[in-house]
Structure formats: structure tokens, C-alpha cells
C-alpha positions as CSV (number, residue, x, y, z in Angstrom):
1,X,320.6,200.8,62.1
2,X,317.2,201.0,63.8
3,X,314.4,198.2,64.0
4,X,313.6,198.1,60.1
5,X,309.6,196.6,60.3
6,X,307.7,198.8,62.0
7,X,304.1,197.6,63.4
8,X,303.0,196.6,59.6
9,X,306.3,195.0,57.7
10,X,308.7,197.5,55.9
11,X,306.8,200.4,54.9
12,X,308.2,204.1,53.1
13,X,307.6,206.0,49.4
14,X,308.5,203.6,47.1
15,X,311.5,204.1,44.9
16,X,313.1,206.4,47.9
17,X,313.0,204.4,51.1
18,X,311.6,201.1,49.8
19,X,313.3,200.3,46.2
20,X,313.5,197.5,43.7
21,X,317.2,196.6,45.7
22,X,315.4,196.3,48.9
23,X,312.6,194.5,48.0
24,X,315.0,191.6,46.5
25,X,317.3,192.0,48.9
26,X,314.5,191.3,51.6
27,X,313.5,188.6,49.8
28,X,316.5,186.9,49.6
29,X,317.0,187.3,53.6
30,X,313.3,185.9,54.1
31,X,314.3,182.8,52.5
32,X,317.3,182.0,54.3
33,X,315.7,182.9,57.8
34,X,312.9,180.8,57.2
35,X,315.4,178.1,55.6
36,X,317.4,178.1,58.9
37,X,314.4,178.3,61.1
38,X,313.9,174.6,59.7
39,X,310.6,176.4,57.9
40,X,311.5,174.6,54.5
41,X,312.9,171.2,55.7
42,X,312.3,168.4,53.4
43,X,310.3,169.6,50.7
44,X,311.0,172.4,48.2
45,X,309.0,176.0,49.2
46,X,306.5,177.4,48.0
47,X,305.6,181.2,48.7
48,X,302.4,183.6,47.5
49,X,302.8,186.8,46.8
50,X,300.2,189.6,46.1
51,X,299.6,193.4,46.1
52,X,297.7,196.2,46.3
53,X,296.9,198.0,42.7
54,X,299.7,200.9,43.2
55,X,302.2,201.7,40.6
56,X,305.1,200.6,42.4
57,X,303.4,197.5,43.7
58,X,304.3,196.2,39.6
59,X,308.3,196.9,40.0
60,X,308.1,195.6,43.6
61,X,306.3,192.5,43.0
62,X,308.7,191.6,39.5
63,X,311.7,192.3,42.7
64,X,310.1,190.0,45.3
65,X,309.8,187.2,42.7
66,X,312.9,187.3,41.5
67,X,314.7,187.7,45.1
68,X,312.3,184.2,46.1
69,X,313.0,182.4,43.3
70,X,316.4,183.0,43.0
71,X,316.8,181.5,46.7
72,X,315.3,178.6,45.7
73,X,311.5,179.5,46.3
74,X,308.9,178.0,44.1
75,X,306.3,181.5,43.5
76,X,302.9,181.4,43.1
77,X,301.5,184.7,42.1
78,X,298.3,185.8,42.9
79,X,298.2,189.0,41.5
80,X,295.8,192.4,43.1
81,X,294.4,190.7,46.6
82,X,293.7,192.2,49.3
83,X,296.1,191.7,52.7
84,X,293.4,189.4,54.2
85,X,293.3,186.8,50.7
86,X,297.5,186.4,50.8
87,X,297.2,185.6,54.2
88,X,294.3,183.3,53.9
89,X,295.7,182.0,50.6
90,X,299.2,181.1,52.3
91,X,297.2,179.1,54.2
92,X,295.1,177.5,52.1
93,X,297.6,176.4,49.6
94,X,300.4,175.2,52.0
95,X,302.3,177.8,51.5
96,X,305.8,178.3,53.6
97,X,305.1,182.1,53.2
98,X,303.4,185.0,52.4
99,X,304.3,188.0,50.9
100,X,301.5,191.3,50.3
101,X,303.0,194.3,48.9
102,X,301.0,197.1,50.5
103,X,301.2,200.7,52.0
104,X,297.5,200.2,53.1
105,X,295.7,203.6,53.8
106,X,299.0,205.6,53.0
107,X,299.1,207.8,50.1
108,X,299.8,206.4,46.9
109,X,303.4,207.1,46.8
110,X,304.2,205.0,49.4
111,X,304.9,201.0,49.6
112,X,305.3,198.2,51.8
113,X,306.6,194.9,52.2
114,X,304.7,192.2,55.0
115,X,305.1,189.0,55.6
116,X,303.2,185.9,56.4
117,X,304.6,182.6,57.6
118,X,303.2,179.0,57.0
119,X,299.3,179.5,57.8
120,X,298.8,182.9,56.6
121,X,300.0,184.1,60.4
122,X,302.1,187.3,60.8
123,X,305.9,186.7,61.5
124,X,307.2,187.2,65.2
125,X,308.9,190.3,65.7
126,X,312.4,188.2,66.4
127,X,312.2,186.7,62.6
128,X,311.6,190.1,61.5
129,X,314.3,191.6,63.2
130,X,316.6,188.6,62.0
131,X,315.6,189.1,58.1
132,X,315.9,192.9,58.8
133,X,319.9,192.0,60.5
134,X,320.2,189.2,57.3
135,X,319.8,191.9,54.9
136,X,322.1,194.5,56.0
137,X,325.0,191.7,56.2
138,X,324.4,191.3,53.1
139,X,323.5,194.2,51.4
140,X,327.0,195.6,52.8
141,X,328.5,193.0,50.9
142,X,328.9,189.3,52.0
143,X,327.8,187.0,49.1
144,X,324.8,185.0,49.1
145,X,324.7,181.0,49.0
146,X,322.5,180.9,45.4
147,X,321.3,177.4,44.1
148,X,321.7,176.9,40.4
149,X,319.5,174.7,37.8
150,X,316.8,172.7,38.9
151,X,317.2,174.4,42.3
152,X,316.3,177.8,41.1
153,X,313.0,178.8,42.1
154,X,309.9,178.7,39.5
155,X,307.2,181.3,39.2
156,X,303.8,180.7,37.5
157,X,300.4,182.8,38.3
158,X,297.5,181.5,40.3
159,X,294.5,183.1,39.1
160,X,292.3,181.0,41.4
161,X,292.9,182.7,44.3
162,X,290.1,185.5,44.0
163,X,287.4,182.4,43.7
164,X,288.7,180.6,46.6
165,X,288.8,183.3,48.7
166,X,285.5,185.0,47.6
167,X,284.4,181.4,48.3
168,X,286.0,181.0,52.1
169,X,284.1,184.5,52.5
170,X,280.7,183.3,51.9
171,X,280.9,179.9,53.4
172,X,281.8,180.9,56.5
173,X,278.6,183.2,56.9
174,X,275.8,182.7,59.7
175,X,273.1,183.8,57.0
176,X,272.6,185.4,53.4
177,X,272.4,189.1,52.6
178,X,268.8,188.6,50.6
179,X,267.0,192.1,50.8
180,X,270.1,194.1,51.6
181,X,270.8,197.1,49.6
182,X,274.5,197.9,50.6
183,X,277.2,200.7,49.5
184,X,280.5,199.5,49.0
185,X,283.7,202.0,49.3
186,X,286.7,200.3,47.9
187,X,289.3,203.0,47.9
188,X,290.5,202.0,44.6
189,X,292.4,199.5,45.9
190,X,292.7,195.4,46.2
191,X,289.5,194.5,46.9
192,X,287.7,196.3,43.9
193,X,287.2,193.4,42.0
194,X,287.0,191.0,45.7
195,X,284.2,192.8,48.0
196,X,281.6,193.2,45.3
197,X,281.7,190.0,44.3
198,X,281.6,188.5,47.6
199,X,278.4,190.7,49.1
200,X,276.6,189.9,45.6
201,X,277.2,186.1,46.3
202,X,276.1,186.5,49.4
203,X,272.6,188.3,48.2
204,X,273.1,191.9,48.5
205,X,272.3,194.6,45.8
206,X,275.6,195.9,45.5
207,X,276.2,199.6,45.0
208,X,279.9,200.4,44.7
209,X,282.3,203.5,44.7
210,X,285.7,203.8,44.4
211,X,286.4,200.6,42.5
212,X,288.2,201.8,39.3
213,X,292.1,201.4,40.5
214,X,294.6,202.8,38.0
215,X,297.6,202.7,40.1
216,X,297.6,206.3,40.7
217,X,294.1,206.4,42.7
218,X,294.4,204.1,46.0
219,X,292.7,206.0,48.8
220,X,292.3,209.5,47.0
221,X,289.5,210.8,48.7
222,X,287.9,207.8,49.1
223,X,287.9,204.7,51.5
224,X,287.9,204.3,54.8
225,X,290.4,207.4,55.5
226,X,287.9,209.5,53.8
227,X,284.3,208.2,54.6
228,X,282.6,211.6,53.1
229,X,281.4,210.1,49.7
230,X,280.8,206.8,51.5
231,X,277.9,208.7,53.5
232,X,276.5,210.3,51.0
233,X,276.3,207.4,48.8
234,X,274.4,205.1,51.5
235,X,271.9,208.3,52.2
236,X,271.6,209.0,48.1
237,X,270.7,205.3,47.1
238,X,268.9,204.7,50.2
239,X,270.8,201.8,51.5
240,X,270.7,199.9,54.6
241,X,274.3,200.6,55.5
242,X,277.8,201.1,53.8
243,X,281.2,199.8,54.2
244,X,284.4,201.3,53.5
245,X,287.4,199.8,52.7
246,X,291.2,201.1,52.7
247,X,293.8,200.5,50.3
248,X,295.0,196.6,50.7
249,X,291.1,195.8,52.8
250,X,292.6,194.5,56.1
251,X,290.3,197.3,58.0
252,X,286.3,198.4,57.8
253,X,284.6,201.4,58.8
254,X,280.7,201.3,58.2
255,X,277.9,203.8,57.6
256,X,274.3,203.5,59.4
257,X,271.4,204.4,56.9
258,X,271.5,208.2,58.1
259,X,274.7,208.5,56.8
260,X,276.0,208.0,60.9
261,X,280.3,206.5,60.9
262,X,280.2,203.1,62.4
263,X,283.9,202.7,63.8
264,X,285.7,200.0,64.9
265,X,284.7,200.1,68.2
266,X,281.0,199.6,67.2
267,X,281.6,197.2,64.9
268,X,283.3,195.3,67.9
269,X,280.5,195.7,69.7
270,X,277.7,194.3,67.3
271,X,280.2,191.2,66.5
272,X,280.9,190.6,70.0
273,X,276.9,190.5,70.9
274,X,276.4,188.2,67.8
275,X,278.6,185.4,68.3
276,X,278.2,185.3,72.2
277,X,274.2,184.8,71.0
278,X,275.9,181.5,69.0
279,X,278.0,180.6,71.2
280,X,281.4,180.9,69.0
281,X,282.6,184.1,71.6
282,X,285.4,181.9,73.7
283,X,285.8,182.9,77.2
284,X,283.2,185.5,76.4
285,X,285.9,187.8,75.6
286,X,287.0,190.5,73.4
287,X,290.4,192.0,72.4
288,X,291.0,195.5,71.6
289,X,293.9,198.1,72.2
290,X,294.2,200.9,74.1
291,X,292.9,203.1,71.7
292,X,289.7,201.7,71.7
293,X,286.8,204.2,73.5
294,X,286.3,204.1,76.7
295,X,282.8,203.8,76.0
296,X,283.5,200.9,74.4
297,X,285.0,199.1,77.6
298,X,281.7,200.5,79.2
299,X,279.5,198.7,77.2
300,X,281.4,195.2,77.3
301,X,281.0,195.7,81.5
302,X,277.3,196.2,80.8
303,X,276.9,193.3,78.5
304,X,279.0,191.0,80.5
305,X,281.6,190.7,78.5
306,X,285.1,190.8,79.1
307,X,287.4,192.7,77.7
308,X,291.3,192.2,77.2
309,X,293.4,194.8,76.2
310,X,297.2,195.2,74.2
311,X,299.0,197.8,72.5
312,X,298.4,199.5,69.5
313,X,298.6,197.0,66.0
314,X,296.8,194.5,64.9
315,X,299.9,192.2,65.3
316,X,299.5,192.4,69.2
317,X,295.8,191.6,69.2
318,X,296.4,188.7,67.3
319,X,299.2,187.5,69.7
320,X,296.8,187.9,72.8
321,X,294.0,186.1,71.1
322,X,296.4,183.2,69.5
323,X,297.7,182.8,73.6
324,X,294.5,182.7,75.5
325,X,292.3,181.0,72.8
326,X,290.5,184.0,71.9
327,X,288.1,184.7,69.0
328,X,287.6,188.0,68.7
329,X,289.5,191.5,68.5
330,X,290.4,194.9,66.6
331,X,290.9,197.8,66.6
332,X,289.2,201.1,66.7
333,X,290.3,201.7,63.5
334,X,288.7,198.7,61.6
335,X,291.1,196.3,62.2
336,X,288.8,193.6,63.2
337,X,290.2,189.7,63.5
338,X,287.7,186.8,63.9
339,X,290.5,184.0,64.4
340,X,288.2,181.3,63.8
341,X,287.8,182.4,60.0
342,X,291.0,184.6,59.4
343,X,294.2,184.9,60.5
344,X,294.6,188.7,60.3
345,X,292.2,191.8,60.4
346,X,289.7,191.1,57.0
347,X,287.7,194.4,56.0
348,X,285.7,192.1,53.5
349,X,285.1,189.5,56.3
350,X,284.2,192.1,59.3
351,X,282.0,194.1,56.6
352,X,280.1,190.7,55.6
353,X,279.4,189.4,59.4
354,X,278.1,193.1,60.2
355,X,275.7,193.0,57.4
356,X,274.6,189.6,58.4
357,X,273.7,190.6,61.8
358,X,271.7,193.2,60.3
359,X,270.0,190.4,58.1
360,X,269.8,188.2,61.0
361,X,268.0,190.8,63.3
362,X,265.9,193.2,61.3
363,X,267.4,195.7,63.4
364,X,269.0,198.7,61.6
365,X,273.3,199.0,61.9
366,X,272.4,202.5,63.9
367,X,270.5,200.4,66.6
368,X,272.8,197.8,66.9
369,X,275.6,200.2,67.2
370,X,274.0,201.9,69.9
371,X,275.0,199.5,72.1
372,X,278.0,201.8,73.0
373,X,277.9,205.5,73.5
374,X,281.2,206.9,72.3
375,X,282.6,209.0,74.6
376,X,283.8,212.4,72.7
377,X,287.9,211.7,71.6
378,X,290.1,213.2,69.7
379,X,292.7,212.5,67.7
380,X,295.9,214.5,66.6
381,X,298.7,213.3,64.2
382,X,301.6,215.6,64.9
383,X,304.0,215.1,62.2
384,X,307.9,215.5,61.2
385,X,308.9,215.0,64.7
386,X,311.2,212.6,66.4
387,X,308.5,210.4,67.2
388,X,311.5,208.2,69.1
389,X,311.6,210.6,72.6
390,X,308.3,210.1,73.0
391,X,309.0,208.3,76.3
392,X,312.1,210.1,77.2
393,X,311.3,213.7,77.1
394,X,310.7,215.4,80.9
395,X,308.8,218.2,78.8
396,X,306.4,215.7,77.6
397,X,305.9,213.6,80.6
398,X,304.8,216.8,83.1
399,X,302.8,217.9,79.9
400,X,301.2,214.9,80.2
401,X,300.6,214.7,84.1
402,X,299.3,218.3,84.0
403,X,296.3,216.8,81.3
404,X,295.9,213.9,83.8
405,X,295.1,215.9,86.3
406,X,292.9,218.3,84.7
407,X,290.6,215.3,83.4
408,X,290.5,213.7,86.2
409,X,288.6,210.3,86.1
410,X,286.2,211.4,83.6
411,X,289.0,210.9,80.6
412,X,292.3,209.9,79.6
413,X,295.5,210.7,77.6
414,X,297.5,208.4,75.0
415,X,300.6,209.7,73.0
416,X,302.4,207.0,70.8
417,X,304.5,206.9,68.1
418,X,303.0,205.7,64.8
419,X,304.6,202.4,63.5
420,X,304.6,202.8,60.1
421,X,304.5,206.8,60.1
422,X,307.0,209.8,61.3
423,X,304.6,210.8,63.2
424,X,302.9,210.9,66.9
425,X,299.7,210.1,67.9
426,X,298.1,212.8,70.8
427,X,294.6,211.2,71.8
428,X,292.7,212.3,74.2
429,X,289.3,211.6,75.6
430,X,287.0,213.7,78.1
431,X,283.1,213.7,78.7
432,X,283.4,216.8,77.1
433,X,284.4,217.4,73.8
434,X,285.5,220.6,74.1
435,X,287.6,220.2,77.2
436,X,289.0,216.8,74.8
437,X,289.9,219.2,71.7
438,X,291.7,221.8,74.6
439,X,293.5,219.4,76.0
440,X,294.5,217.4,72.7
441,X,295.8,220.8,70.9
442,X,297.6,221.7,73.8
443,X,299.5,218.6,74.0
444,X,299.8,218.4,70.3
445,X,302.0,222.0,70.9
446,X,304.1,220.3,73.2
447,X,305.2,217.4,71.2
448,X,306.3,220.0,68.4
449,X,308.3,221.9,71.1
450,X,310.0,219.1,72.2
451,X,310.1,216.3,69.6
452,X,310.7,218.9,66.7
């Protein structure tokens, strides 16, 4: 079988590709590759588990419990949290892991499993791949080593969590919120009842939309895949800026007070200037992936700021700041990880610190964010092709020398498979955008052709 975890755990529509068997059965494996790994010598585990507010997130979650605690994993539950809280939770309570139950910005039919190890920190690729090789042993038959009475594990719900993580939040701010009007997307998702919360602590007037999940609503037309009402919202109530969430709150996009997207790369921009001015930017350095704008890069030069960068996911940034000692890094997406406060990319977190700087300066998010011109990109997702000849197809490769050439130094082309999606990713980027939308559809034709 192929790699099972993509870039973002086990992800697929939920009750097709990622059933009540597998999540157990993942479970299970989990436990015994952590147990061997020596993760669970001498005490008795512990493990938190959370979700998103989908339907299937309820079915899952009873699964994953059951598979934990009948290897021998003590559970706390911490019900609808977003990503960032397991993770921070994890740590917070000694956990031995973590376990989130999200498809993030994916429709609502659609599920995933992640997992955290001690500390709230993403689990390396070759534990994956072992729990992934684990489970298919035994799902194809060979019997598990079960423990039996008091070695059974126990399951009890912690409904503390969403205070001690709306608390870490707001303590670890530079300043308050006081005189800040701000919109808050929520996609319907876990951090309806989490983000509002924490910016009204913090001494915002809270406006929010898309905070009623009912299972069914998680990113319909709403959040940070769809910033539309967002923008109108900020522009209708007259805020100083917006923020938009998606579905489990590990990313944020932002709106200006004109109603202007603030991407990642922005937002990277303005939180990259702000801590160097404290001093908490190490090395002054920031980490971002290759799809972040080359404007971006252009403005770090300017600034004097380094910047370092890694393939696409979250997962990689995090590994490149955890090996050079770096604080900062995202993605152009709203992934953004500030490692001295979180261990993964925090939408809630990254939306916080933005406002603050706004606080701090009494400059408005559009000027900060002008510290980098975005140079015109765009973005096609081809789908229903075999995203997996993406580096072996000669059609694709002189399709993609041919752009090269025609954009010269003045742009650049990225194709990638998604990680979590049967898709590819055609981005270009040119000085002109319509010379970037030629060149994108073009390519975009060519990976049907030859991936179809």
C-alpha cells in the first residue's frame, strides 16, 4: 500500500475512506508504536483527544477512545477544540499523545485523523509510516496483545481545556486589544466558542460570523476558504480588521478595514517586523515554503531579514525552525507558527499577535501589510488526476521548461501534489498578471493531458 498520512495525518470522506474500523484500528497501532518507542515507560499513558464540530467527528471520536483505551490508554477528552488547543493541551497536561480529529478547510464530508506526540509536537514521518505499517499487519489479521482489568484504559472528559487554552492565549500577548473593533470568521468550526472568547478577554469588541456549527456547516461559504462575507462584514460594522478562521483554526487569513485580504505572507511580514522590534526574532529569521510570494522574499531582503525556506506543510516549517532554533514561520496560506508560544500553526494565536501590533502601533493592518508588494500569482488546483507522476512525466517537465523560459527572471513556476487532496497544485507567478493567468491555464491543460 502507499504512504497512508499525507502532509496533515490520515485524511478522506469519512465513512468511505476514513471509517469507524480505521479510526480504532489506528488507534490501537498508535499505542503500540509509541509503547515500543519507550514513549510510555514507567508510568501509565495518558492521551487527549479533540475534534472539529463535523458529524462524523462524533462516531470517530467514540472509535479513537475506545481503540486508546482498550490498549491501555488512559483518555482525557476535551471535546470541540481547535488543532492548535489539542496540541497545546497535550502539552500542558503531560500528555503521551495527542489526537485532533479534523478535515480542516475540506468540505464537510470529509475527516481526518492527526497526531501529536508528548509536547503537543507533530509525529515524525518514520512513526507515522510505522503506525500506518502497524495497522495493516493487523488489520489483515494478526491479533493484538490487549490488557485486561485494571489495565484497560479509562476515559473521563476534561472540560477545562477551553479556559486553559483561552488563558495561554492571552497571557502570552505583548499588549491588550482595548479600542479594537474586530470581525471574527469562524467557519463554523472548532474555534466558535474559542476565538471570541479569547479577543473579548483580550479587549476587543467582538463581531463574529460563522459561529453557529451544527455539524453539517464547517467551512460552507464561510472561513478562510471563502473570505467574501468576512469582507464585507469588517467594511459593514466598520471594523479595524477581520480574521478568518478555517474549520479546526490551525490557519488565519485577515481583512484590512477596506475590506483588502491579508494573506499569509503579510501576516508574516507584520509578525516578523514586530518581534525583531522586541527582540524575540532568533537569528533574525523567518521560515516559510516555497509557495510563499516572491514579494514576500523581497521585502525580508529589504528589511534585513533572513529568510529560510522548506517545502510545502506546515510539518516542514516546524522541523526547520525546531533544528536551527527558529521562532518564526508559515505559510502563505495562514499557517503561521510562533514556536515560542505554540507548537503548531494557531489561527487564534497569529490572529491575536496581528491585532496587537495594530494596538501597539496605531497604524492600520493595510499599512502594516504594505510592507510587501505581492507580486501577481496564480493558483490552479487541477483535480482527479494522478497527482503521483508529477515528477516523472517528460510531457510535464518540457511543459514546464517551456514556462521557464517564457518568464524568464521576472517569475517562477511550482507544480506539486496536494498532501491531503487528489489533486495538483499549478502556481505560477509573473510581474504580470496576465502573462501569470496564461501561463498557469496552460500548464493546468497539461497536467490533465498527462496526469489524467
Amino acid at each position: 500500500m502507499g504512504r497512508l498520512f499525507g502532509t496533515d495525518g490520515v485524511r478522506g470522506v469519512a465513512n468511505v475512506d476514513l471509517t469507524a474500523e480505521m479510526a480504532l484500528g489506528l488507534s490501537v497501532a498508535a499505542a503500540h508504536v509509541l509503547a515500543e518507542a519507550g514513549t510510555f515507560e514507567g508510568h501509565r499513558p495518558t492521551a487527549v483527544v479533540g475534534r472539529d464540530p463535523r458529524a462524523s467527528g462524533e462516531f470517530l471520536e467514540a472509535a479513537v477512545v475506545a481503540g486508546l483505551a482498550s490498549a491501555g490508554v488512559d483518555v482525557l477528552r476535551v471535546g470541540v477544540l481547535p488543532t492548535p488547543a489539542v496540541a497545546h493541551l497535550t502539552g500542558a497536561l503531560g500528555a503521551d499523545l495527542g489526537v485532533m480529529l479534523s478535515a480542516s478547510h475540506n468540505a464537510m464530508p470529509d475527516n481526518g485523523i492527526k497526531f501529536f506526540a508528548r509536547g503537543g509536537h507533530k509525529l515524525a514521518d518514520e512513526l507515522e509510516d510505522r503506525i500506518g505499517s502497524v495497522y495493516e499487519e493487523h488489520r489483515t489479521g494478526a491479533p493484538w496483545d490487549r490488557p485486561t482489568g485494571a489495565g484497560v484504559g479509562r476515559v473521563r472528559d476534561h472540560e477545562e481545556g477551553l479556559d486553559t487554552y483561552v488563558a495561554h492565549l492571552v497571557g502570552v500577548l505583548p499588549n491588550r486589544l482595548d479600542g479594537l473593533r474586530i470581525v471574527l470568521d469562524e467557519a463554523h468550526g472548532a474555534a466558535s466558542r474559542v476565538s471570541p472568547e479569547a479577543f473579548a478577554r483580550a479587549g476587543a469588541e467582538v463581531v463574529t460570523i460563522g459561529a453557529q456549527p451544527d455539524g453539517l456547516n464547517i467551512n460552507d461559504g464561510c472561513g478562510s476558504t471563502h473570505m467574501e462575507k468576512l469582507k464585507a462584514a469588517v467594511v459593514e460594522h466598520g471594523a479595524a480588521l477581520g480574521i478568518a478562521h478555517d474549520g479546526d483554526a490551525d490557519r488565519c487569513l485577515a481583512v484590512d478595514h477596506t475590506g483588502e485580504e491579508v494573506d499569509g505572507d503579510q501576516i508574516l511580514a507584520v509578525l516578523a517586523l514586530a518581534m525583531r522590534e522586541r527582540s524575540a526574532l532568533r537569528s533574525d529569521t523567518v521560515v516559510a515554503t516555497v509557495m510563499s510570494n516572491l514579494g514576500f522574499k523581497l521585502a525580508m531582503e529589504r528589511e534585513g531579514i533572513h529568510f529560510v525556506q522548506t517545502a510545502v506543510g506546515d510539518r516542514y516549517v516546524l522541523e526547520q525552525m525546531k533544528q536551527r532554533g527558529y521562532a518564526l514561520g508559515g505559510e502563505q496560506s495562514g499557517h503561521v507558527i510562533v514556536l515560542d508560544h505554540a507548537t503548531t500553526g494557531d489561527g487564534t494565536l497569529t490572529g491575536l499577535l496581528l491585532a496587537a501590533r495594530v494596538a501597539e502601533t496605531g497604524r492600520s493592518l493595510r499599512e502594516l501589510a504594505s510592507v510587501m508588494e505581492r507580486l501577481p500569482q496564480v493558483l490552479i488546483n487541477v483535480p482527479d488526476v494522478d497527482r503521483a507522476r508529477v515528477k516523472t512525466s517528460g510531457e510535464l517537465a518540457a511543459a514546464v521548461t517551456e514556462a521557464e523560459r517564457e518568464l524568464g527572471g521576472t517569475g517562477r513556476v511550482l507544480l506539486r501534489p496536494s498532501g491531503t487532496e487528489p489533486l495538483v497544485r499549478v502556481m505560477v507567478e509573473a510581474a504580470d498578471i496576465d502573462q501569470a493567468r496564461s501561463v498557469a491555464e496552460r500548464l493546468a491543460d497539461v497536467v490533465k493531458s498527462a496526469l489524467g
